[in-house]
C-alpha positions as CSV (number, residue, x, y, z in Angstrom):
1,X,0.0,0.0,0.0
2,X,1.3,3.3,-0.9
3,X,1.2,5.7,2.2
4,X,3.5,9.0,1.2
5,X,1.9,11.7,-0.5
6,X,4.5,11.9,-3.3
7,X,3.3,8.0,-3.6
8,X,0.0,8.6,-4.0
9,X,0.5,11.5,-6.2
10,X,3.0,9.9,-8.6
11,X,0.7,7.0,-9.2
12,X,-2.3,9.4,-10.0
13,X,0.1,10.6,-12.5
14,X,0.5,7.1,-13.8
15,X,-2.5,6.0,-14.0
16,X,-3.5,9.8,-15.8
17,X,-0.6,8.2,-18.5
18,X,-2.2,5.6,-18.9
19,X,-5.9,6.4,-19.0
20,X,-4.7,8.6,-21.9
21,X,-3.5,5.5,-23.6
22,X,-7.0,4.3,-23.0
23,X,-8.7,7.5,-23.9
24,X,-6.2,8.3,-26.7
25,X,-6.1,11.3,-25.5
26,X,-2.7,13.3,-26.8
27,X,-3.8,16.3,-25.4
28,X,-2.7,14.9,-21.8
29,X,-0.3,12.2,-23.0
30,X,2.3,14.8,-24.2
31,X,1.7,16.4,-20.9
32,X,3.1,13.8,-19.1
33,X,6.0,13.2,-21.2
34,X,9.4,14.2,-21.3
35,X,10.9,15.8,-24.3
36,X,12.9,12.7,-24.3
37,X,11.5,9.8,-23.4
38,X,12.4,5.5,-24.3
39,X,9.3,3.2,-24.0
40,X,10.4,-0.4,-23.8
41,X,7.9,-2.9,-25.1
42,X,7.7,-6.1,-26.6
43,X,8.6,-4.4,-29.9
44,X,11.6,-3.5,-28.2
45,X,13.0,0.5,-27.0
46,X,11.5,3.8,-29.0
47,X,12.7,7.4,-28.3
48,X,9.5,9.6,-28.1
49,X,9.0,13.1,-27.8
50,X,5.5,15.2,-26.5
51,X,5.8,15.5,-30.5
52,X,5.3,11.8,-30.9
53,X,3.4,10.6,-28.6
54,X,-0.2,11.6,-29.5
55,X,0.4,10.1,-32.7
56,X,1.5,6.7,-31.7
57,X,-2.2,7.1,-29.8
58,X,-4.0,7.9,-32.6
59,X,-2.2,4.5,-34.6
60,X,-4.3,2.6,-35.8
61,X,-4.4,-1.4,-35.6
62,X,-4.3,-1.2,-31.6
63,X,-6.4,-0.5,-28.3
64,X,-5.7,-0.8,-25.1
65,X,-9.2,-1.4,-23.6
66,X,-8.2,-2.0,-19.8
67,X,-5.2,-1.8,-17.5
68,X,-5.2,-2.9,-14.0
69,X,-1.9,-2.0,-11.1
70,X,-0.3,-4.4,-9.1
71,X,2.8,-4.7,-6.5
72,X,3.6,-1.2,-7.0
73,X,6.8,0.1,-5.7
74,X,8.1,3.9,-5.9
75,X,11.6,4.9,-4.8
76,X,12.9,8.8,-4.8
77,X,16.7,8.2,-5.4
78,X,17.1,12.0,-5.5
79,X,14.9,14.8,-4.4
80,X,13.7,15.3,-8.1
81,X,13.8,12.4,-9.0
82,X,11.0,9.2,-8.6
83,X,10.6,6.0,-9.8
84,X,7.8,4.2,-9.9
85,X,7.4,0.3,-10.8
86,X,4.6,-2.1,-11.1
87,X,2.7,-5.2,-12.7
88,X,0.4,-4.4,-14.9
89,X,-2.5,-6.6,-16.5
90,X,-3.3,-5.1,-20.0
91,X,-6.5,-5.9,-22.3
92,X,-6.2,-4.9,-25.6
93,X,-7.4,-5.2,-29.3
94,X,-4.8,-5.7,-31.7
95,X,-5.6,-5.7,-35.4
96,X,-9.2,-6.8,-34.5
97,X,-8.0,-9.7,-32.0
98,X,-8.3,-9.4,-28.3
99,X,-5.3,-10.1,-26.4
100,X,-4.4,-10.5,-22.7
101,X,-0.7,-9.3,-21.6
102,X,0.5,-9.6,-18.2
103,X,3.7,-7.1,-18.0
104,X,6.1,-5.5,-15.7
105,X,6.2,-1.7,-16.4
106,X,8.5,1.4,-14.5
107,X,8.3,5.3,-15.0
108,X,11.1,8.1,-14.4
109,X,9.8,10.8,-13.6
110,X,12.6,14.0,-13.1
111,X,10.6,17.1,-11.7
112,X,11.4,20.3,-14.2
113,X,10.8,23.8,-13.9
114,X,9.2,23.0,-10.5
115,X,6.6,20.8,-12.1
């Protein structure tokens, strides 16, 4: 269970990330990305940008449809700095197909500007 504020408020922002995914919602999906950002995924590692990530939403051929947390864990190795990593059950639609993936996922987040 996740009892610090900077916990609890770093997996709202998490779960923001990824209801955009759902949503495909740019808008807030560029938001909450870095300038420079790798995703790691079973395609492999991809260098995005708040440029590029509302169209890798808007992609066709994919959906993610549901996401669900598990054994989260968040570490602050520096004062602007968190980490937070977790199971995560996905269901999505893939070229028409349903599919079921059960992954581990992590998030940097490095506070900017104050932010």
């Amino acid at each position: 269970m996740l009892t610090t504020t900077i916990e609890q408020d770093l997996l709202r922002l998490e779960r923001a990330f990824w209801d955009s995914i759902v949503s495909k919602d740019s808008a807030v999906a560029s938001r909450l990305t870095a300038e420079r950002s790798l995703v790691t995924d079973a395609q492999g590692v991809t260098e995005v940008s708040r440029q590029t990530i509302g169209p890798m939403l808007q992609a066709g051929g994919w959906t993610l449809k549901r996401y669900e947390f598990s054994d989260v864990t968040v570490l602050t190795p520096a004062a602007d700095t968190v980490v937070i990593a977790h199971h995560v059950h996905e269901e999505l639609e893939v070229d028409g197909q349903a599919l079921t993936l059960e992954a581990n996922d992590a998030s940097t987040r490095v506070r900017q500007g104050g932010n």
